[in-house]
N, C-alpha and C positions, 0 to 999 in steps of 0.2 A: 295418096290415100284420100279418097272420098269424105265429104263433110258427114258429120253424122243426124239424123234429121230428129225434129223434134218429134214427140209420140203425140199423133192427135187427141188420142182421149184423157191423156196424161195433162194435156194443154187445157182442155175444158173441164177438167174437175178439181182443181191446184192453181193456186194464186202463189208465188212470193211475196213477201212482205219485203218490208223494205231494209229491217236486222235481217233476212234472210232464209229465216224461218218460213213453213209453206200451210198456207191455211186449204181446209180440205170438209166436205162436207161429215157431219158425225157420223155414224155408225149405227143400228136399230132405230131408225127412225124414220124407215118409210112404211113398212106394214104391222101388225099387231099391235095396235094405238090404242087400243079398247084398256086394255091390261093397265097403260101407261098411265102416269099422273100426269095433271094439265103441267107442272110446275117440271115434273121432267120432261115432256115435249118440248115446251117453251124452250127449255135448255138445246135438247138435241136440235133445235131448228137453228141454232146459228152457228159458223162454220167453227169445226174446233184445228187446234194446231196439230199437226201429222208429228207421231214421236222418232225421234230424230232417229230410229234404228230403220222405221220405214222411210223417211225424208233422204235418206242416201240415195236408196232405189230412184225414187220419184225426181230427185235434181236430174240425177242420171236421164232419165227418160225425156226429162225439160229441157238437155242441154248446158244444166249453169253448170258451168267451169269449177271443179274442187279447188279449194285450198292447197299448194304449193306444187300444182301441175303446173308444170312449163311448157 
């Protein structure tokens, strides 16, 4: 069985931390900024953590090994 390979774009948009959790850029915060408050941009500009229903997918795609696969 062939290795499985990592997903490139999956690689450049998703960090693991180091608990294991994957940090990921926010969501509404790259066009219609007029509307937005400075204090919720400030917010959306720094990376938030991927909720762990979508974090299955994205380990999947990075390659990390699940919990209790052998």
């Amino acid at each position: 069985m062939p290795k499985m390979k990592t997903h490139s774009g999956a690689k450049k948009r998703f960090k693991l931390t180091a608990t294991g959790k994957l940090r990921g850029r926010s969501a509404f915060s790259s066009h219609i900024l007029e509307k937005k408050s400075p204090k919720r941009k400030r917010r959306l500009g720094s990376p938030a953590v991927i909720s762990k229903h979508d974090a299955r997918q994205v380990k999947t795609l990075l390659g990390v090994p699940r919990k209790g696969a052998s």
